[in-house]
C-alpha positions in Angstrom: -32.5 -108.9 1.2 -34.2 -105.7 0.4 -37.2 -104.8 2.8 -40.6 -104.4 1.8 -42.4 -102.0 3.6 -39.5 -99.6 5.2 -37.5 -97.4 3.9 -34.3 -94.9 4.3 -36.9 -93.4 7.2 -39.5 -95.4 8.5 -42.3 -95.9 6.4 -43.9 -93.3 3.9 -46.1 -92.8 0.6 -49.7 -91.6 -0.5 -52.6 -91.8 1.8 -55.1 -94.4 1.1 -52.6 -95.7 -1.5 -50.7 -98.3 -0.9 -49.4 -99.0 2.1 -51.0 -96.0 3.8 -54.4 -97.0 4.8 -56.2 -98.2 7.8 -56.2 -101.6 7.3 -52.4 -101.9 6.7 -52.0 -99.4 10.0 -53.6 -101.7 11.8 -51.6 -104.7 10.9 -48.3 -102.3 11.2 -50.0 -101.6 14.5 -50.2 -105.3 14.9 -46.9 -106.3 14.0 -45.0 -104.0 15.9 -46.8 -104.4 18.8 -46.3 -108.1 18.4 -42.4 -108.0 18.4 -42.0 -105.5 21.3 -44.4 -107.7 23.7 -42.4 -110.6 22.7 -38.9 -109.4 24.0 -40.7 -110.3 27.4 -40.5 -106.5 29.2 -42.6 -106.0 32.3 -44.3 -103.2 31.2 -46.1 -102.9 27.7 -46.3 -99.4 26.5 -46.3 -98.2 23.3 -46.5 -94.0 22.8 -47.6 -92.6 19.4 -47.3 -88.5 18.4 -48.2 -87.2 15.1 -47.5 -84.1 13.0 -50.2 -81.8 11.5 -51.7 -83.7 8.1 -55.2 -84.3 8.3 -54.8 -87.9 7.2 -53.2 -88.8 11.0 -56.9 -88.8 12.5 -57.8 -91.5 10.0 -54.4 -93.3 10.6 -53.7 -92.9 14.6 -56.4 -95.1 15.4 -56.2 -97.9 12.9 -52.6 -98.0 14.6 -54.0 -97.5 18.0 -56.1 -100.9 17.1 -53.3 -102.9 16.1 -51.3 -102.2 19.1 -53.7 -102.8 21.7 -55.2 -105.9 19.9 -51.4 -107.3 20.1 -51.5 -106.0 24.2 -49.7 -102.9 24.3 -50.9 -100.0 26.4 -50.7 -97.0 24.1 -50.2 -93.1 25.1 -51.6 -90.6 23.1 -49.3 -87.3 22.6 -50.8 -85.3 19.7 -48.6 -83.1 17.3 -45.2 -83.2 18.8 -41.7 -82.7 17.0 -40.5 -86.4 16.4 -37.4 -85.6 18.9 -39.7 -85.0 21.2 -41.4 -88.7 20.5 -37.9 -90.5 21.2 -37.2 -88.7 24.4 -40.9 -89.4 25.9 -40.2 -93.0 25.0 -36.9 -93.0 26.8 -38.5 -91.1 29.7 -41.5 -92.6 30.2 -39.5 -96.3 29.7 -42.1 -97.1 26.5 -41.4 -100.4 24.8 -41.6 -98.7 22.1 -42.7 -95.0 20.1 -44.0 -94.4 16.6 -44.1 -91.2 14.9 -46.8 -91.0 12.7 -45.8 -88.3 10.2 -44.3 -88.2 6.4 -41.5 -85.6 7.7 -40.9 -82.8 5.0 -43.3 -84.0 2.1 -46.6 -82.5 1.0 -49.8 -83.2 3.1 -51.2 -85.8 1.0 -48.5 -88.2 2.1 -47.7 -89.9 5.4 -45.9 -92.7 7.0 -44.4 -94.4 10.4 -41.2 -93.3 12.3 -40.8 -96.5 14.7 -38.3 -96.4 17.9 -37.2 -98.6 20.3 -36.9 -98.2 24.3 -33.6 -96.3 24.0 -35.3 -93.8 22.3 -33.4 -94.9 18.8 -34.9 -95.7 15.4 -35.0 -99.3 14.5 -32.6 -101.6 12.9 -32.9 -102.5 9.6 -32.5 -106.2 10.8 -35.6 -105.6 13.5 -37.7 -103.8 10.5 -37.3 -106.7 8.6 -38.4 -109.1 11.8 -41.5 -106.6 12.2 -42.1 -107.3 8.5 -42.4 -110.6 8.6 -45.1 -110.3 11.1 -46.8 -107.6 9.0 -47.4 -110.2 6.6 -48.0 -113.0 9.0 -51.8 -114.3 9.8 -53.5 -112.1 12.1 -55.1 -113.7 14.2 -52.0 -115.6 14.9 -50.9 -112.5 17.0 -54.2 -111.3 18.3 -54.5 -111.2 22.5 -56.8 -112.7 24.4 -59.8 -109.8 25.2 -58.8 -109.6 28.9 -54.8 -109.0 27.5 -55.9 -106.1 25.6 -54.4 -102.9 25.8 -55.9 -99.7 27.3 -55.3 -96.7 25.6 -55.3 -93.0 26.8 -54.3 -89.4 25.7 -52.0 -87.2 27.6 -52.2 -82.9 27.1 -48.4 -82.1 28.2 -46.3 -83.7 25.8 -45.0 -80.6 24.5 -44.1 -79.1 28.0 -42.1 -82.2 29.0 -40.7 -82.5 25.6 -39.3 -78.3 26.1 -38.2 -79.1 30.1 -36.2 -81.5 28.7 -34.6 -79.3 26.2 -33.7 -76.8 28.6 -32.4 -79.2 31.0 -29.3 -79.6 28.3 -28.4 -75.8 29.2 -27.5 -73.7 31.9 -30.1 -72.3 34.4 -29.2 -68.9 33.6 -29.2 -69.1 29.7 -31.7 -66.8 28.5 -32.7 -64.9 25.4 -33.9 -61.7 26.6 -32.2 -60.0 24.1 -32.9 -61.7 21.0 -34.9 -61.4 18.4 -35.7 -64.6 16.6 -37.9 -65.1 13.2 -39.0 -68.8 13.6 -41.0 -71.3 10.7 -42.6 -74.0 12.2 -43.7 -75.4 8.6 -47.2 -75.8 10.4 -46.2 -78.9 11.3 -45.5 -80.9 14.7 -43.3 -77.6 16.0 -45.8 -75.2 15.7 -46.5 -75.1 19.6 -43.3 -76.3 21.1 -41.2 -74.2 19.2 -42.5 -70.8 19.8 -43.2 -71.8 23.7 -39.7 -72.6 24.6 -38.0 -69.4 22.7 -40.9 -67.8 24.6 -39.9 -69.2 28.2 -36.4 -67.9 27.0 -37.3 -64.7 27.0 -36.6 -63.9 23.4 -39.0 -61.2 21.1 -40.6 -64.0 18.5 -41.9 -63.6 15.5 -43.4 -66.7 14.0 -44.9 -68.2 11.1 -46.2 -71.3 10.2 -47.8 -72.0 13.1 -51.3 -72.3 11.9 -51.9 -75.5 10.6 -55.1 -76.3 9.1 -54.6 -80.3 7.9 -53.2 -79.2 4.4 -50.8 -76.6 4.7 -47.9 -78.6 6.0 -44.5 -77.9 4.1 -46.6 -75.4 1.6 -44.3 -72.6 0.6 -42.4 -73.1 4.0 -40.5 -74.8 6.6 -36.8 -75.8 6.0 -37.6 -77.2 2.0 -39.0 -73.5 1.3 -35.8 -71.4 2.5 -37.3 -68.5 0.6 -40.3 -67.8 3.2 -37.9 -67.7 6.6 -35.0 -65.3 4.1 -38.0 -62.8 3.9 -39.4 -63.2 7.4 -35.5 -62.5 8.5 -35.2 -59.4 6.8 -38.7 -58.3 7.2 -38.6 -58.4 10.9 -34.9 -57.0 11.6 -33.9 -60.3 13.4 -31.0 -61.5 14.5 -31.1 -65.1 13.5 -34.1 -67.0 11.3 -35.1 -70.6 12.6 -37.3 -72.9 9.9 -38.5 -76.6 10.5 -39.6 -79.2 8.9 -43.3 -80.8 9.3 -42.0 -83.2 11.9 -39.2 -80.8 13.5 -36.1 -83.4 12.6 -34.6 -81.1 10.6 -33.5 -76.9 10.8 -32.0 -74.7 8.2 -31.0 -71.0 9.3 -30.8 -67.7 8.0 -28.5 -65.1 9.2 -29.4 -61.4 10.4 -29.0 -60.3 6.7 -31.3 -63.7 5.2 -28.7 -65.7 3.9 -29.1 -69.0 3.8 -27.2 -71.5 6.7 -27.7 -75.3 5.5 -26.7 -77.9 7.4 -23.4 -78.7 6.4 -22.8 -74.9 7.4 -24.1 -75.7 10.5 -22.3 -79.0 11.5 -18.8 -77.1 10.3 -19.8 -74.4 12.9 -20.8 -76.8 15.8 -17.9 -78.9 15.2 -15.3 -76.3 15.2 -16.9 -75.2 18.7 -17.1 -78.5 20.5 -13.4 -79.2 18.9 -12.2 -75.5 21.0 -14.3 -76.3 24.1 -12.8 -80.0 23.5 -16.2 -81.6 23.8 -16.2 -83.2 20.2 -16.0 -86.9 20.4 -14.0 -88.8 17.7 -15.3 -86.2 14.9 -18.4 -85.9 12.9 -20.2 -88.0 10.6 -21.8 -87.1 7.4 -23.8 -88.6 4.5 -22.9 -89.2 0.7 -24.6 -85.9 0.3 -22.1 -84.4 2.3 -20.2 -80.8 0.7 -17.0 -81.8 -0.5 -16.0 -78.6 1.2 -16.9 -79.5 4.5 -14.6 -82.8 3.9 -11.8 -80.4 3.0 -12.2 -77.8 5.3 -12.5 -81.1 8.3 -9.4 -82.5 7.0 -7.4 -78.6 7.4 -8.7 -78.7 10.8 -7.7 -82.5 11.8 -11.1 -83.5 12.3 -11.8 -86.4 11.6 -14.8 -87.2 9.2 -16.6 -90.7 8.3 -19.3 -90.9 5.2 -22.6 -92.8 6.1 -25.8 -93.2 4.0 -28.6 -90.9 3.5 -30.5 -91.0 6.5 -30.2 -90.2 10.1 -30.8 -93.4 11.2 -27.7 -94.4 9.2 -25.9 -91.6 10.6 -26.3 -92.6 14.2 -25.6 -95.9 13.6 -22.0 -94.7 12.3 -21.8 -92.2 15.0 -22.5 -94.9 18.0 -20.0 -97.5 15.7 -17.7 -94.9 15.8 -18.0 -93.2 19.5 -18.7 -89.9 17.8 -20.8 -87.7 19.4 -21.7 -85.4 16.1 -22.9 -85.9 13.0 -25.9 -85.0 10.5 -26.7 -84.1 7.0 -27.0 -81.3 4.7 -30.7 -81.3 4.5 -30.6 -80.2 8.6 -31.2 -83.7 10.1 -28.6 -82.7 12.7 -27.7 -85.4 15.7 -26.0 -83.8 18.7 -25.1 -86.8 20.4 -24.2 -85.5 23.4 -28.1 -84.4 23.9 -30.3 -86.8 21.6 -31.0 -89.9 19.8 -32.1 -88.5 16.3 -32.4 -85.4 14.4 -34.1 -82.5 16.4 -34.2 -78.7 14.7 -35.2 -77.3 18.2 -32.6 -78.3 19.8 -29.9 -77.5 17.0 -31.2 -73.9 16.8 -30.7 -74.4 21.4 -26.8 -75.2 21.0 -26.2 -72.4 18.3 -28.5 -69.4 20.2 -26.1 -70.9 22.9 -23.1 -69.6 20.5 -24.5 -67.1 20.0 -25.5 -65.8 23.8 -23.0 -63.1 24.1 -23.8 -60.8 21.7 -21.8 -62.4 18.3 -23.9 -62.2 14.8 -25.2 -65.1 12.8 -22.8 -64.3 10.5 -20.0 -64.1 12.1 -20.3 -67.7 13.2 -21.0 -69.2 10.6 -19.9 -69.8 6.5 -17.0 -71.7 8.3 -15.9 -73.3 5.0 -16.2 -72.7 1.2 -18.9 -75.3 -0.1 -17.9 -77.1 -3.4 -20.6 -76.4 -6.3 -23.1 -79.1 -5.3 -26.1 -79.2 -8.0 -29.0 -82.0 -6.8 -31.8 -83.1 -9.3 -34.3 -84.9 -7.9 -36.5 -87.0 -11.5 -39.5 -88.8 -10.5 -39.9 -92.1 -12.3 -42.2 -94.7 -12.7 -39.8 -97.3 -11.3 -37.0 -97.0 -9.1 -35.5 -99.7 -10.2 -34.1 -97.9 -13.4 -31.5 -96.9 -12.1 -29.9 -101.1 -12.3 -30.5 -101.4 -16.1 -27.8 -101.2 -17.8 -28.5 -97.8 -19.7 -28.4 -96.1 -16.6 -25.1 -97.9 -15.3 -23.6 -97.2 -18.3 -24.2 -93.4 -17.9 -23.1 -93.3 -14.0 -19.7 -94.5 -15.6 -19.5 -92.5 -18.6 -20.3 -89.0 -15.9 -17.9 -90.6 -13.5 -15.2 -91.2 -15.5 -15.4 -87.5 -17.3 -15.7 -85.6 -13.4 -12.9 -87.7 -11.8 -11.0 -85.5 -10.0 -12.6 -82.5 -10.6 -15.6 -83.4 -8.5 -17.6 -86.4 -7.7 -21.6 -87.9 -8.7 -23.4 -89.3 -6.6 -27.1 -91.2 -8.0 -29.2 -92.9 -5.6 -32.8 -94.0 -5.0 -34.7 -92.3 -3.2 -35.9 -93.8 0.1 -39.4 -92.4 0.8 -40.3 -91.4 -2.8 -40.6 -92.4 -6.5 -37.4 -90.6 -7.3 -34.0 -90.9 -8.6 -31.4 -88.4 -6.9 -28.9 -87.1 -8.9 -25.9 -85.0 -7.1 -23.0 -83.2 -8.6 -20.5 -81.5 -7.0 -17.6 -79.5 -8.8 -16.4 -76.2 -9.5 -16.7 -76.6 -12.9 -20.2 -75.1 -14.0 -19.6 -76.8 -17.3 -19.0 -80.1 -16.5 -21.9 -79.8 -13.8 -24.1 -79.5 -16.2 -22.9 -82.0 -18.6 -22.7 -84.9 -15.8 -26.5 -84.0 -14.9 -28.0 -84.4 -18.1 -25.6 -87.7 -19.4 -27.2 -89.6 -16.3 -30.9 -87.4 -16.9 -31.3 -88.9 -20.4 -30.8 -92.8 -19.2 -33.6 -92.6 -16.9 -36.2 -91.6 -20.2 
């Protein structure tokens, strides 16, 4: 049964279309609020952070409303990097946290990240629970006025969030002699970030850390590689760091501005925990996974397990599987051995770790030889395209004519009105070809 209201991430879309308004924050509020008082827990907490967009002061407290009219006491943490949420929660023993941010999309959009008390997103089978009480009567799940939640806002969210991080390393890890070019995407990193390389000791020079309500994701942060490549060279440093508006995700550049995504990264990370024989099981990736890292994972006998697009879905395959690495090309990175979820801070930690002694960006990384990945990303009017039998048709036709020489991959997208279309060979023509057959059945 498909759901209605989450998707791959949470919940996400326009603001003030759709499902992201006040009144259907409250009743998410509501609804959620609902399900955790019901598992019967002692103490009812719920703690909400947010990223930058403007549209989060109209949001937070429509949620705010719907969780304290169900009974929850509810923490206030401001802009905080969404890793940051799921350890609080954990910390601080919450019933529950919610992220209120729409990741790496443009300002105008925004959305729900929901986790539970163990500081891990939701199941799909307790979204669908909270959905049913979405659309339930509300005042069936209204509390009594002297059950009513109180509500307050706490200023040192960030400094818990970056004592944790540095709890992961050595007391004598420092970065006195580095010189780090950071984009915060003037999202939810833009003061935690530069503060911990700060406390560190490192020389920073930052960017996107000015956020203004709007410029969130504009021309930077991890989906505009461009801006940190420039910032890299421009500022002689040694490594380049760039977020994304809620700080899941991190792409690198290296000392000369080359681009490190995250299958680059992963390859590197795994091949060090392998030596210092802290890697657990092996590593988990998506469909959207290089072929190249599969290859070069299978030359070094570690093992490597496909889940869907998603973090969420990664983790879930990573705790199935005992694995303590996994993560995704886009930079959603889980370290297992530190966190619950994606976190781009404390990626861009473990590999300034690596990186302590003196050794370049460079020479660290490009572990493996990435297959020729090409991803198109067509908006359409329906999603549900991609089922007609047109478009079935075509997946078959571009399969059949890549098979193995490369593989396709076309997907829905989960928090946007698109079809994904992925091709990976090392055949430019056929590349192209397998694009456009599946391109012209979506029309």
């Amino acid at each position: 049964m498909a759901k209605k209201y989450f998707g791959t991430d949470g919940i996400r879309g326009k603001v003030n279309k759709g499902n992201i308004n006040g009144e259907m924050f409250f009743k998410f509020g509501l609804a959620a609020g609902t399900y955790f008082k019901n598992l019967r827990k002692s103490k009812q907490v719920a703690i909400i952070a947010k990223d930058t967009r403007l549209s989060g002061y109209t949001l937070e407290p429509a949620l705010v409303s719907g969780l304290a009219s169900a009974g929850m006491h509810v923490f206030l943490l401001g802009p905080l990097p969404t890793n940051g949420l799921a350890m609080l929660t954990k910390k601080m023993k919450a019933n529950m946290g919610i992220m209120i941010t729409a990741s790496h999309n443009p300002y105008y959009d925004n959305g729900l990240k929901l986790f539970g008390p163990d500081g891990l997103k939701l199941s799909d089978r307790i979204e669908m629970k909270i959905e049913k009480l979405i659309d339930s009567k509300i005042i069936k799940n209204l509390s009594n006025p002297k059950k009513l939640g109180r509500v307050k806002r706490l200023e040192n969210a960030n400094d818990d969030y970056i004592k944790i991080l540095k709890k992961n390393f050595p007391n004598n890890f420092n970065l006195k002699k580095m010189r780090i070019a950071i984009d915060c995407a003037n999202g939810a990193g833009y003061k935690s970030a530069p503060n911990l390389l700060k406390s560190l000791g490192a020389k920073i020079y930052e960017t996107g850390t000015s956020p203004n309500g709007f410029n969130i994701n504009s021309k930077c942060g991890s989906t505009f590689p461009k801006k940190i490549q420039s910032f890299v060279r421009k500022n002689k440093a040694h490594i380049g760091i760039s977020l994304d508006g809620d700080a899941d995700r991190v792409i690198l550049a290296d000392e000369r501005g080359k681009i490190i995504d995250g299958d680059q990264i992963i390859g590197m990370l795994a091949t060090r925990w392998k030596r210092k024989k802290i890697l657990k099981g092996g590593v988990v990736g998506t469909l959207m996974s290089n072929y190249g890292l599969q290859k070069y994972f299978k030359n070094k006998k570690i093992k490597f397990l496909r889940a869907k697009v998603g973090d969420r879905y990664v983790k879930e395959k990573m705790q199935k599987n005992k694995f303590n690495l996994g993560g995704e090309q886009s930079g959603h990175i889980i370290l297992g051995k530190f966190a619950t979820t994606g976190d781009g801070l404390l990626v861009a930690l473990e590999v300034l770790f690596a990186m302590r002694k003196g050794k370049k960006a460079s020479e660290i990384f490009n572990v493996f030889k990435p297959t020729k990945q090409l991803l198109e990303n067509i908006t359409v009017k329906d999603k549900s395209i991609i089922d007609t039998l047109k478009c079935k048709n075509a997946i078959k036709k571009a399969s059949k004519i890549i098979k193995k020489q490369g593989r396709i991959l076309v997907r829905k997208s989960g928090t946007e009105p698109k079809i994904r279309i992925m091709v990976e060979t090392d055949n430019n023509k056929l590349l192209l070809n397998c694009i456009n057959i599946v391109k012209r059945s979506l029309n």
